[in-house]
Backbone as numpy.savetxt, mean C-alpha at the origin, in Angstrom:
# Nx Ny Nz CAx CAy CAz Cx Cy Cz
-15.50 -13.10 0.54 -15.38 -11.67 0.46 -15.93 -11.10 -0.83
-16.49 -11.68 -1.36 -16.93 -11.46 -3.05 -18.49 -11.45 -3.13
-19.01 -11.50 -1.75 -20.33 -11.04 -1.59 -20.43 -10.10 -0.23
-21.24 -9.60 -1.10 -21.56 -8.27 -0.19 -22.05 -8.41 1.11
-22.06 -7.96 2.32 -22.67 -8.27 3.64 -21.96 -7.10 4.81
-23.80 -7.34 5.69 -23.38 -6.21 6.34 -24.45 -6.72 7.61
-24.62 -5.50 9.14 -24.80 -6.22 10.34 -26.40 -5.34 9.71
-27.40 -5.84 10.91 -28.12 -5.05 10.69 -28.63 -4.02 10.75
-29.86 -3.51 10.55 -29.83 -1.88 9.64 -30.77 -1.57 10.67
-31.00 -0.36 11.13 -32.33 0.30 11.34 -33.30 0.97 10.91
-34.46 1.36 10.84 -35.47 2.16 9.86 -34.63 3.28 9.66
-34.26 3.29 8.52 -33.64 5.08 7.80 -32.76 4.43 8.32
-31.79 3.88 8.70 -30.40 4.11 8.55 -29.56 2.54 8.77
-28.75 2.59 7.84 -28.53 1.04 7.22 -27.58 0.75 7.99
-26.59 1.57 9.06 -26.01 1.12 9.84 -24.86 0.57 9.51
-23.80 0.64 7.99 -23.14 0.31 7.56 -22.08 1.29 6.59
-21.38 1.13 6.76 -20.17 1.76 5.83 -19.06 1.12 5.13
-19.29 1.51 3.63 -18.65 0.67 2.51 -17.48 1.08 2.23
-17.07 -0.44 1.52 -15.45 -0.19 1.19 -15.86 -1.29 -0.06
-15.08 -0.58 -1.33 -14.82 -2.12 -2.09 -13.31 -1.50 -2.91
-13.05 -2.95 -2.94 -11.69 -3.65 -2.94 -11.46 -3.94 -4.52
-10.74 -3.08 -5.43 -10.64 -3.20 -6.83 -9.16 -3.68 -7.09
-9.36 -5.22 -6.77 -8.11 -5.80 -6.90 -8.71 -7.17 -6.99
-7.47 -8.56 -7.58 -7.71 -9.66 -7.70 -8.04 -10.45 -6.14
-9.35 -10.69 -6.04 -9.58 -11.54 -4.60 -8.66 -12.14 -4.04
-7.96 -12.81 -4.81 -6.73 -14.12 -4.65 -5.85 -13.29 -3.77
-5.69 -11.99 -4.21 -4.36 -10.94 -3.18 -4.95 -11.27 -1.73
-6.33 -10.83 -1.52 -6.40 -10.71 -0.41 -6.11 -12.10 1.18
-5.83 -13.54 0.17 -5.80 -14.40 1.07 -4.05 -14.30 1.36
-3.54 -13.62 0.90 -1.83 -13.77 0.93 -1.23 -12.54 1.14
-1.71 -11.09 1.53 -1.27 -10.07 1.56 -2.03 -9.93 2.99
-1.13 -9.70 3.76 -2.00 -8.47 5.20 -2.22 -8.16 5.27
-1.93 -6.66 4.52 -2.19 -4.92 4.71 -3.77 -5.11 4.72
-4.58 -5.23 3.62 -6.08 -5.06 4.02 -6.83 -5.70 4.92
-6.25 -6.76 5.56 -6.83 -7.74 6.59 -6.89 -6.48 7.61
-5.74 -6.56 7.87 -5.40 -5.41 9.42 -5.96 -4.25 9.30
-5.78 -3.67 7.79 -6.22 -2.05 7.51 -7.74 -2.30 7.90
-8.44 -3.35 7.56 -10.26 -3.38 7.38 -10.43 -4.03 8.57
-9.62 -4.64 10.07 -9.73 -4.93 10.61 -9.81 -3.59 12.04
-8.63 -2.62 11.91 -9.09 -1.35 12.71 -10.08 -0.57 12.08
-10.43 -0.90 10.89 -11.76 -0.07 10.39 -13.02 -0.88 11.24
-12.90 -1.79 11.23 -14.58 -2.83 11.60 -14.32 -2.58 13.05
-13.22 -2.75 13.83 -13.00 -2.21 15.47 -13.42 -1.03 16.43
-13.21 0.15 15.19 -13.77 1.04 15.55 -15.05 1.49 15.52
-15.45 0.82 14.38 -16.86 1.47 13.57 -17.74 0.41 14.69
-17.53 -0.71 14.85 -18.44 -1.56 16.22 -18.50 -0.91 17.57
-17.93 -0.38 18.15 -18.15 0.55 19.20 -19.66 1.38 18.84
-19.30 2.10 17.61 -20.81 2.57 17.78 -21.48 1.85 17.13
-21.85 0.64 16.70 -22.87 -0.11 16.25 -23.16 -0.69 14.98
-21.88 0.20 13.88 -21.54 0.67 12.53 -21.11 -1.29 12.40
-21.02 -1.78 10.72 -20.76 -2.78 9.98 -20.17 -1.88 9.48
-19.07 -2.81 8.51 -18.55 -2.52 7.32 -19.10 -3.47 5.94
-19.35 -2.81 5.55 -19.97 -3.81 4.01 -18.74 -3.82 2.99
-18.59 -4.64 2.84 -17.16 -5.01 2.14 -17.36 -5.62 0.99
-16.72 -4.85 -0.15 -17.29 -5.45 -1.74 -16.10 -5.81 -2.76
-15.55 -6.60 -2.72 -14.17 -6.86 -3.90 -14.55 -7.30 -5.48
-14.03 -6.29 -6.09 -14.19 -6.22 -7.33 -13.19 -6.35 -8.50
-13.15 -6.11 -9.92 -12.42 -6.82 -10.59 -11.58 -5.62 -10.56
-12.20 -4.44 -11.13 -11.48 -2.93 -11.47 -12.39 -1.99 -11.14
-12.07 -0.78 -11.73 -12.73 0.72 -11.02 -14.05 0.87 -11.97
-14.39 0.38 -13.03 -15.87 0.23 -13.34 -16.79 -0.37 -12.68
-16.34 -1.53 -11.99 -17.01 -2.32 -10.85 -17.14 -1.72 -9.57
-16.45 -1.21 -9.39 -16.04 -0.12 -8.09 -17.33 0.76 -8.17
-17.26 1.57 -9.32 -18.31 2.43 -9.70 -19.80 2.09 -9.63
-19.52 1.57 -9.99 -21.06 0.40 -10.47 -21.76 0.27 -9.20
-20.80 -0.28 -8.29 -20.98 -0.80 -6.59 -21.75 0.51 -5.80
-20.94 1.72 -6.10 -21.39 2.73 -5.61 -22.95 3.54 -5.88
-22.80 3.37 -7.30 -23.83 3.84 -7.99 -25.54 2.50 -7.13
-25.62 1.17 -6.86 -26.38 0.62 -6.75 -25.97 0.76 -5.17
-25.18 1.16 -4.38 -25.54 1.56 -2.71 -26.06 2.73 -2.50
-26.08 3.57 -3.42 -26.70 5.12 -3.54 -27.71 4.86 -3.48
-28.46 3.69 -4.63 -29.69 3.59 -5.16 -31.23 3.00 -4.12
-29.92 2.09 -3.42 -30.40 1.33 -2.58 -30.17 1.31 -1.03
-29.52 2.99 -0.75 -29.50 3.03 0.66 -29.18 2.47 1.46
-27.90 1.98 0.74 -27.24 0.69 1.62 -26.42 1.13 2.52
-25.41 2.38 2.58 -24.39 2.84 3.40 -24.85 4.04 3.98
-24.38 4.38 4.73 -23.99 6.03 5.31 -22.93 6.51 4.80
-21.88 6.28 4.23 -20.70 6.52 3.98 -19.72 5.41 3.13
-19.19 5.92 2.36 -17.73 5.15 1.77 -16.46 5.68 2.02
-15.89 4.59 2.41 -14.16 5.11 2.30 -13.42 4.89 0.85
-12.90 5.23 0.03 -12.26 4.98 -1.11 -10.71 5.04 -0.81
-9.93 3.89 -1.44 -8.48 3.73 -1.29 -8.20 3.45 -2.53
-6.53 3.09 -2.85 -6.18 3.06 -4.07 -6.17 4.31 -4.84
-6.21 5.76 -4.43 -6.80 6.40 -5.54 -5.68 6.47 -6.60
-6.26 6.90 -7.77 -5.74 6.99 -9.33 -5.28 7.94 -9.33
-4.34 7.92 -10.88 -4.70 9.18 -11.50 -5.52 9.08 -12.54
-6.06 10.55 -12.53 -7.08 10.83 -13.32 -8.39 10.33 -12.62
-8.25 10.00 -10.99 -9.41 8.64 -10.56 -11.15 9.76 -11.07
-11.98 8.65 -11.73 -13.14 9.14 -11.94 -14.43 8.52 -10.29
-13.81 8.54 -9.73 -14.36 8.00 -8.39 -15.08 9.37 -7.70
-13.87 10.23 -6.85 -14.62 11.38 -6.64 -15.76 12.03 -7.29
-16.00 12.33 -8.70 -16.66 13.10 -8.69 -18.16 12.33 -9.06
-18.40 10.85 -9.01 -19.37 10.13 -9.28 -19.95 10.11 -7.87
-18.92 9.55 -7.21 -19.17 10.18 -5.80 -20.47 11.08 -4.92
-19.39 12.72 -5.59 -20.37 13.92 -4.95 -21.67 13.35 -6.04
-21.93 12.95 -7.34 -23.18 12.91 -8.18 -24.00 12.21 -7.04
-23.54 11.22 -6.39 -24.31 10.26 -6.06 -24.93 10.95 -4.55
-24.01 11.78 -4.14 -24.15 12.42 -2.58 -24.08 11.55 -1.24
-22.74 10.22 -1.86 -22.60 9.50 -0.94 -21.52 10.33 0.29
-21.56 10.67 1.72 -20.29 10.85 1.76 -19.37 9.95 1.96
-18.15 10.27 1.89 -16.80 10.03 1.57 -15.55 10.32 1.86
-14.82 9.27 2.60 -13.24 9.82 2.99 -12.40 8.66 2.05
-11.60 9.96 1.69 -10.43 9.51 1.01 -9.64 9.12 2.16
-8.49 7.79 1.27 -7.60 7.29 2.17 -6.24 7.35 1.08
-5.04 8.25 1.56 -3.89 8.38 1.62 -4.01 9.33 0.25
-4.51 10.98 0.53 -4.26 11.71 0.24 -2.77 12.43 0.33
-1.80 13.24 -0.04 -0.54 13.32 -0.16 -0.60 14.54 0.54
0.33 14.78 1.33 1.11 16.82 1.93 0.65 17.60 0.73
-0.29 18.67 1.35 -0.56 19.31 0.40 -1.60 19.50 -0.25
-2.01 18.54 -0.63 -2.68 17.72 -1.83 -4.41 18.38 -1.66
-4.73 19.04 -2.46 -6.05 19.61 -2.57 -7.06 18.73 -2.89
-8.34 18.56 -1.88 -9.33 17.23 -2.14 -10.56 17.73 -1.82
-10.92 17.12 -2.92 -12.35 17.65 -2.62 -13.39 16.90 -1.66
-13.21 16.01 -0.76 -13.47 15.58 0.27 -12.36 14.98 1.39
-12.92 14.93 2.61 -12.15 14.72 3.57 -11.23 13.98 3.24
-10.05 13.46 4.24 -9.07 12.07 3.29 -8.11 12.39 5.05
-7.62 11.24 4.81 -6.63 10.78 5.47 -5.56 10.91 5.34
-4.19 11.50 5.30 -3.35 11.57 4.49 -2.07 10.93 5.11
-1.36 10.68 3.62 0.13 9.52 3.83 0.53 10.20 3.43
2.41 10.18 4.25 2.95 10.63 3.71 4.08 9.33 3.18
4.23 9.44 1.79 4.96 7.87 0.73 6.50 8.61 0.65
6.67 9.84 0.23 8.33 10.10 0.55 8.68 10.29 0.98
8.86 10.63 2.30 9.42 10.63 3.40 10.07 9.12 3.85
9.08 7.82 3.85 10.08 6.64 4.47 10.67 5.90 2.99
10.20 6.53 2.00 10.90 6.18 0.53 12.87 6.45 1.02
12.77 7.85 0.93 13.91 8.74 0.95 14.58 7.96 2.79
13.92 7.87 3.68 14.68 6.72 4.97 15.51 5.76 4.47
14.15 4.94 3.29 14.64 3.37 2.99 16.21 3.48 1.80
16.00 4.77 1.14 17.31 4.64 0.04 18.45 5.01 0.86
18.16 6.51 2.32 19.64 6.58 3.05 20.04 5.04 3.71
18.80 4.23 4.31 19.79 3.28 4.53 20.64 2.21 3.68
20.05 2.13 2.55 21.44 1.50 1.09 22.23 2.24 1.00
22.20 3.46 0.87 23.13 4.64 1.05 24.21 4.19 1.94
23.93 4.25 2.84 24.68 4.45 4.04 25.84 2.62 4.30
24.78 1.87 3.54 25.26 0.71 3.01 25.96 0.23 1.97
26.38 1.52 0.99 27.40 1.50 0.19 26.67 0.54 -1.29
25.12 1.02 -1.20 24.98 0.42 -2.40 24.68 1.67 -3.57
25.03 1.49 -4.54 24.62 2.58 -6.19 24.32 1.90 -6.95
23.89 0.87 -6.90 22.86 0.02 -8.33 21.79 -0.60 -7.29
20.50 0.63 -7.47 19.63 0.32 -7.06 18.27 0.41 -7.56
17.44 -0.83 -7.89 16.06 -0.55 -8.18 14.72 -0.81 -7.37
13.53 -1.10 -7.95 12.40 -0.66 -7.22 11.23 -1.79 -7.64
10.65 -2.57 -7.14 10.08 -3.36 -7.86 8.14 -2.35 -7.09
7.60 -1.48 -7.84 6.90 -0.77 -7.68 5.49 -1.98 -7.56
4.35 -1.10 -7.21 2.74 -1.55 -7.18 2.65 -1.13 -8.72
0.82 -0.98 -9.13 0.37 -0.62 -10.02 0.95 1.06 -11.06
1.89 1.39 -11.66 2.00 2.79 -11.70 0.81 3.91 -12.02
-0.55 3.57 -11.74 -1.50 4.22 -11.62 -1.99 5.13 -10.96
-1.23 4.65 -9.72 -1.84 4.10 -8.20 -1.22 5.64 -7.86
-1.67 6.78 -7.54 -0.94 7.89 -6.64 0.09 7.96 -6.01
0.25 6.78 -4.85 0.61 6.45 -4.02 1.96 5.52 -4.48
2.02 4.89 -5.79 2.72 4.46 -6.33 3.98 6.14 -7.04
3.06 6.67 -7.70 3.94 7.37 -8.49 4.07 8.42 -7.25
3.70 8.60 -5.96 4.82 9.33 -5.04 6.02 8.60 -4.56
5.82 7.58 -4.63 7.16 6.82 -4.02 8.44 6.51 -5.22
7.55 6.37 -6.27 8.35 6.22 -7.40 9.53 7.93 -7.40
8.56 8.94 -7.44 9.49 10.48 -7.57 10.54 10.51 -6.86
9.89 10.19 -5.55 10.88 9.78 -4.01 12.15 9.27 -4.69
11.89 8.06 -4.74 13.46 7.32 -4.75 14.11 8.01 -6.46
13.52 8.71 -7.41 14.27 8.91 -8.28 14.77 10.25 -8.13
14.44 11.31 -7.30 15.10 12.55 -6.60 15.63 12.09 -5.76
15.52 11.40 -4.79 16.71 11.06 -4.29 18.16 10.43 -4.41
17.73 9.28 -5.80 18.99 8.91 -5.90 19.64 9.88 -7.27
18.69 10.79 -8.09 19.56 11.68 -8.36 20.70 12.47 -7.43
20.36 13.36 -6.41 20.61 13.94 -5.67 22.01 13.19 -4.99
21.91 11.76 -5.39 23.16 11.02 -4.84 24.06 10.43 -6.11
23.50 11.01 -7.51 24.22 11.01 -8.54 24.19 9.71 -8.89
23.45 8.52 -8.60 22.70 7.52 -8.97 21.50 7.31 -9.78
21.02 6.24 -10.80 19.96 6.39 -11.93 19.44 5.13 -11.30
18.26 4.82 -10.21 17.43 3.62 -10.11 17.19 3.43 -11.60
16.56 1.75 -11.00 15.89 1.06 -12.43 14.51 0.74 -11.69
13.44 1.29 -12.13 12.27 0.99 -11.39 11.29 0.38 -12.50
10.33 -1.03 -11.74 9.92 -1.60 -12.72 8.50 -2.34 -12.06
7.19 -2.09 -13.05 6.00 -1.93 -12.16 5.79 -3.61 -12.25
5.17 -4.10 -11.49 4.62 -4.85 -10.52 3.22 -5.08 -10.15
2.43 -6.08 -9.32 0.98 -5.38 -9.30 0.39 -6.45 -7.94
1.38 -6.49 -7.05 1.47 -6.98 -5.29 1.77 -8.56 -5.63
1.72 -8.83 -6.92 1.49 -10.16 -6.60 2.52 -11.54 -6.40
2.60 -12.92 -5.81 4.16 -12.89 -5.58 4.75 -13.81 -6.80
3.92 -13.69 -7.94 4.38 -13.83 -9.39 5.22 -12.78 -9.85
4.40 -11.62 -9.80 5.30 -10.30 -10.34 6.60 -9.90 -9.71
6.52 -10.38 -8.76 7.65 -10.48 -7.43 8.87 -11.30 -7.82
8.21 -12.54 -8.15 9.31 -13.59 -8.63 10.22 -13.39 -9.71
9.12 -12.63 -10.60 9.68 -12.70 -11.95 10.09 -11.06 -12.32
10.29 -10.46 -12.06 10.73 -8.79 -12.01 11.76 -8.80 -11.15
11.86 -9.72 -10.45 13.63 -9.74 -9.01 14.14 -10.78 -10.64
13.89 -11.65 -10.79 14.89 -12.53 -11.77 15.51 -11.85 -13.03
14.14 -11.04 -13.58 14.52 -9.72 -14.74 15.95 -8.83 -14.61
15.58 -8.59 -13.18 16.48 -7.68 -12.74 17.88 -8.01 -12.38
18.20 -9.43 -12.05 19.19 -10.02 -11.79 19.85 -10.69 -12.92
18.89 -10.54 -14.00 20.21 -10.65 -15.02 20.45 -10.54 -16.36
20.51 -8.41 -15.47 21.04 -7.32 -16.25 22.29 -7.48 -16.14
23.01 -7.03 -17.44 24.32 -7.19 -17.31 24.67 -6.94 -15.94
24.36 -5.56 -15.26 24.59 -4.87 -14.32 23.41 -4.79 -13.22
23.54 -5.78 -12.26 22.27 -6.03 -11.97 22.10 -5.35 -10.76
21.34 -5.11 -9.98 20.95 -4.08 -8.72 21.52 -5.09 -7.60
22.58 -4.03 -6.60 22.91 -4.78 -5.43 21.61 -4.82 -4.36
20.77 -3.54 -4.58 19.83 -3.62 -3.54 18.48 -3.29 -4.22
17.14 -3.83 -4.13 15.86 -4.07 -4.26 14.87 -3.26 -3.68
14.11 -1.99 -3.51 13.15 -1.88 -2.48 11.57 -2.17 -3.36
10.95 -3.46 -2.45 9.80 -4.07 -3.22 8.19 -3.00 -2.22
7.39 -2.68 -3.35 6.40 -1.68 -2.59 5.03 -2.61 -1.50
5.39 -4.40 -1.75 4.51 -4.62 -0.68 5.51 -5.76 -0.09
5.08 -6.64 1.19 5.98 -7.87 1.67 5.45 -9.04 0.79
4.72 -9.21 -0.23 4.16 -10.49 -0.76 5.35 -10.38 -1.77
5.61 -9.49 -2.70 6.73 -9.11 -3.95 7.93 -9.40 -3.45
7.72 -9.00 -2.33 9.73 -9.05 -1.49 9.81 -10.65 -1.00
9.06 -10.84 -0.55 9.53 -12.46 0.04 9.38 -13.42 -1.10
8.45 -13.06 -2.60 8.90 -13.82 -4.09 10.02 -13.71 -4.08
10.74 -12.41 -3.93 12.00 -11.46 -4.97 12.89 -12.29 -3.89
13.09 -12.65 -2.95 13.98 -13.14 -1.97 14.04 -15.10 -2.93
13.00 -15.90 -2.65 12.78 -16.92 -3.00 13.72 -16.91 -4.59
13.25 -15.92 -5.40 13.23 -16.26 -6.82 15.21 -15.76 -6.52
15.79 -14.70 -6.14 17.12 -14.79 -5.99 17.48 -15.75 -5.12
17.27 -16.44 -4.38 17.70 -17.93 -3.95 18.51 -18.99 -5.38
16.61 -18.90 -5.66 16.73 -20.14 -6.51 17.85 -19.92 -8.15
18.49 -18.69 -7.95 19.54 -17.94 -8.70 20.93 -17.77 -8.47
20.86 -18.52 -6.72 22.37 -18.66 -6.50 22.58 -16.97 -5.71
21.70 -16.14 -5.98 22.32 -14.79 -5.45 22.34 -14.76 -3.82
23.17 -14.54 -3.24 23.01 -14.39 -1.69 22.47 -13.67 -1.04
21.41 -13.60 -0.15 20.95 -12.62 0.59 21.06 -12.59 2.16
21.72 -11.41 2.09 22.09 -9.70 1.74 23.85 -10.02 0.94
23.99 -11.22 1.39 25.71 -10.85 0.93 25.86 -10.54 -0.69
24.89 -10.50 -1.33 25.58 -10.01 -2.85 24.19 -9.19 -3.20
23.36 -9.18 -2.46 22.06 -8.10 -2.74 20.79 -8.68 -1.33
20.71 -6.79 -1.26 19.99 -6.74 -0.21 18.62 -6.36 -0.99
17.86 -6.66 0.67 16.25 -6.21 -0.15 15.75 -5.41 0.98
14.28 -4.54 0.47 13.70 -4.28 1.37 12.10 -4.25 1.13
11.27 -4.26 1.83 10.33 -4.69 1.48 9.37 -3.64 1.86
8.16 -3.09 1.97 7.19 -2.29 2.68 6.14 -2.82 2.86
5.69 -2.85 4.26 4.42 -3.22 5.04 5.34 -4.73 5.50
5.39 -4.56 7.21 5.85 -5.58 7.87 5.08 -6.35 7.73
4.97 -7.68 8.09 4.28 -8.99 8.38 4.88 -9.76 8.88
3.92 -10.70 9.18 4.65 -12.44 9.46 5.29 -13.04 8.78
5.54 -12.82 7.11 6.37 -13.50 6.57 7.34 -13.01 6.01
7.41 -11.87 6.24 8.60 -10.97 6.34 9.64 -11.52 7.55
8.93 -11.53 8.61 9.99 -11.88 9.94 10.36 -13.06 10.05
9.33 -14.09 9.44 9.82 -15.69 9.34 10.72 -16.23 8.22
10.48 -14.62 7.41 11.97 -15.21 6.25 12.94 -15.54 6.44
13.80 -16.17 5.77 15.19 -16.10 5.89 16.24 -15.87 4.83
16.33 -15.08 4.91 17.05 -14.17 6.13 15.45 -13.25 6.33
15.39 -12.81 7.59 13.99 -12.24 7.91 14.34 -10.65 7.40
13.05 -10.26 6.43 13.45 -9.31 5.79 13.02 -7.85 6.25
13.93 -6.41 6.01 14.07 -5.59 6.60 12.48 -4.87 5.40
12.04 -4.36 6.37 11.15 -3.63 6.23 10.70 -2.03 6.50
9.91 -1.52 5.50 9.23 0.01 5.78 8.11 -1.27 6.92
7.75 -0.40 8.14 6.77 -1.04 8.83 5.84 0.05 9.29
4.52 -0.28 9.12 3.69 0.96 9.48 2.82 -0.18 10.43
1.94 1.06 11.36 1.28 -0.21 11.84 -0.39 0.62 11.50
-0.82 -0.82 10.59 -1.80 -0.82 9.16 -2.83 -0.81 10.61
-3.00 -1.80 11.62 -4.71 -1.70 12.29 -4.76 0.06 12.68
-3.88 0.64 13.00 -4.28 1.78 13.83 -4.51 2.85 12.66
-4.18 2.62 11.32 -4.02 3.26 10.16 -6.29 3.28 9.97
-5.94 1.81 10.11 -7.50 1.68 9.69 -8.45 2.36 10.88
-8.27 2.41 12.22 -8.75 3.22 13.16 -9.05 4.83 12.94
-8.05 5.13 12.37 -7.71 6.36 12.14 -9.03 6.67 10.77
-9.25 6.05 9.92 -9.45 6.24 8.77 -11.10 6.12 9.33
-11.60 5.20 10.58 -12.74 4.89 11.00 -13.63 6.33 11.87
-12.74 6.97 12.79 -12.69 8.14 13.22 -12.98 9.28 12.01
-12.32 9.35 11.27 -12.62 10.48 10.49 -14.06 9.92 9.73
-14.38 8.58 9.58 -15.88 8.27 8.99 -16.86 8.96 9.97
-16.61 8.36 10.96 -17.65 9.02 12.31 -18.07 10.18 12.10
-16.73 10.71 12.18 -17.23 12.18 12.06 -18.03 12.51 10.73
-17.81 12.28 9.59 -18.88 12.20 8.63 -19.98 11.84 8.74
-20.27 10.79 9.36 -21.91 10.69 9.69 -22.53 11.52 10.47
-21.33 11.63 11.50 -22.06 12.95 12.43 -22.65 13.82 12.30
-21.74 14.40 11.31 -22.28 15.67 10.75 -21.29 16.62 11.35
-20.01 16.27 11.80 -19.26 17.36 12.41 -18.12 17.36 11.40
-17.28 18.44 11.61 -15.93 18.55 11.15 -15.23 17.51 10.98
-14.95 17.00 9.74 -13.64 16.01 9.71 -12.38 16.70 10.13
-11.54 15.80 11.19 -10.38 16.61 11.42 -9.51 16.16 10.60
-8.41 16.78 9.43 -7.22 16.24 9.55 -6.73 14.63 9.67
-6.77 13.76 9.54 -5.32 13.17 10.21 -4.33 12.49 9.06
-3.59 11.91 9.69 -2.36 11.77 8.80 -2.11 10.19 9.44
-2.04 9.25 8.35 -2.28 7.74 8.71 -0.29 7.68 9.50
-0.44 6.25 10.19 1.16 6.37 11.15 2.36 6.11 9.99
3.43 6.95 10.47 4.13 6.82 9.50 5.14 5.47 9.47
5.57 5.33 8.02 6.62 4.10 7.90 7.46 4.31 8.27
7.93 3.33 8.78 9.38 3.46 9.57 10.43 2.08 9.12
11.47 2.61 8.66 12.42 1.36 8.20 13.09 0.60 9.14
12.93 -0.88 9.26 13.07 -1.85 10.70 14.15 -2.68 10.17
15.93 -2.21 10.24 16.41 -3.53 9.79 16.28 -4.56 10.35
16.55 -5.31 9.19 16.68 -7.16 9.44 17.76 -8.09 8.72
17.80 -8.61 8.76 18.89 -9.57 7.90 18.96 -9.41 6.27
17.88 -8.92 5.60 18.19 -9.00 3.97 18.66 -7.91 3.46
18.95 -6.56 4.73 20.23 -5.53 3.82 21.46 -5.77 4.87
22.56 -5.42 4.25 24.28 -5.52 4.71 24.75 -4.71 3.41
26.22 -4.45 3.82 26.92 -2.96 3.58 27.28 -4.07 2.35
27.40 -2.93 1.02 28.00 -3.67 -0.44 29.48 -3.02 -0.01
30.04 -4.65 -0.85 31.25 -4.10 -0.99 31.58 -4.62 -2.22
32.58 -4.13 -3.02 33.15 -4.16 -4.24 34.04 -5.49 -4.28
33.25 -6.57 -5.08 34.51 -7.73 -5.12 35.94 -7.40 -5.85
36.92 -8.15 -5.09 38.39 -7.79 -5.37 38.39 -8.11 -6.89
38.93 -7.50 -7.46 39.76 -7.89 -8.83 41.31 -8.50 -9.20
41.92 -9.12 -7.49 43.11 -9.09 -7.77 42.85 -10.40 -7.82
């Protein structure tokens, strides 16, 4: 995945649409979400004849770089950009270059200067804390993605208005998907004086560490701390205890995101859409806290 490739091209038109991937390669053999997400992207875009040229890079200078030499070289019809930043210097190198461009997981609201796809991140944030809520937990933290990441610091607001609002102070603590940071940010956290009965981790690679690494700690799961994880998988469900998840379903996300490309090449109206929403699926790694006896 660390070389570039694509199907073939026709005179004037290269028949391909780019994506590159500004993350450590290594994520991508152990994480799902982009398999499936770039898998309803390549599903759709083959119907009409379209490749995806797929480029993984170290960070967003490389990213840049990538763009700037497919401009040069007429390699795409289009890019999709994900991950966005803050402060991201992507867009507006972008319009310089006059590649077009759909954003992926623009926010409610959210003013863009090109088409985008939009997520909504607090809405199944604020699901995933009523169900600890409702489970009688108040020492709760967050083992977050990159805090760069947009998409990160909406989910982050999420759960800290919400558990204000429930007169609770999360402990949220960044992360970066991987199931090192996973391992070792659940162990951090477990032993705070006062340590979190319940966990919500922002991918399933962090949550099924954070499960392993409280094992190997003696902590019980769910009976003395629950977890939850976002973006279902296979090794979410083969855990054990098989762990409760935000579950979106990522191929039709990437379909969605392929459709609104189309229409960019077309030359017609991008419509709107709004990628499927998360939905919280219990499973065995949350159960109701209860207060050990003191007698």
């Amino acid at each position: 995945m660390n070389a570039e490739h694509t199907g073939t091209a026709g005179a004037g038109f290269s028949g391909a649409v780019g994506l590159v991937l500004a993350r450590p390669a290594r994520l991508l053999g152990v994480e799902p979400f982009f398999m499936e997400f770039i898998a309803g992207i390549e599903e759709r875009l083959a119907e009409r004849g379209l490749s995806l040229l797929l480029h993984v890079v170290a960070d967003q200078e490389a990213e840049i770089a990538a763009y700037r030499r497919w401009a040069e070289r007429a390699l795409v019809e289009a890019v999709v950009v994900v991950n966005r930043t803050v402060g991201d210097r992507r867009p507006p190198v972008l319009r310089e270059l006059g590649l077009p461009t759909v954003l992926v997981g623009a926010g409610s609201g959210e003013d863009t200067p090109m088409p985008a796809v939009r997520t909504d991140d607090a809405g199944p944030v604020r699901e995933a804390l009523a169900h600890l809520l409702d489970l009688g937990h108040r020492r709760i933290a967050r083992v977050s993605g990159p805090a760069g990441l947009l998409h990160t610091r909406a989910r982050t607001e999420a759960l800290v208005e919400g558990c204000r609002e429930a007169g609770i102070d999360p402990v949220v603590v960044e992360g970066d998907y991987s199931d090192e940071s996973g391992a070792r940010l659940t162990t951090e956290l477990l032993r705070r004086p006062e340590p979190p009965t319940a966990i919500l981790y922002d991918n399933d690679v962090m949550a099924v560490a954070g499960l392993g690494a409280a094992r190997e700690m003696g902590v019980a799961v769910p009976e003395r701390l629950s977890l939850i994880a976002w973006d279902d998988s296979t090794m979410c469900r083969l855990a054990s205890p098989p762990l409760t998840t935000m579950s979106v379903d990522v191929h039709q996300y990437g379909v969605l995101v392929a459709e609104s490309v189309l229409e960019l090449v077309d030359g017609l109206p991008v419509a709107e859409r709004w990628s499927p929403t998360a939905r919280c699926v219990p499973r065995g790694s949350t159960a109701r806290h209860t207060v050990p006896s003191t007698a």
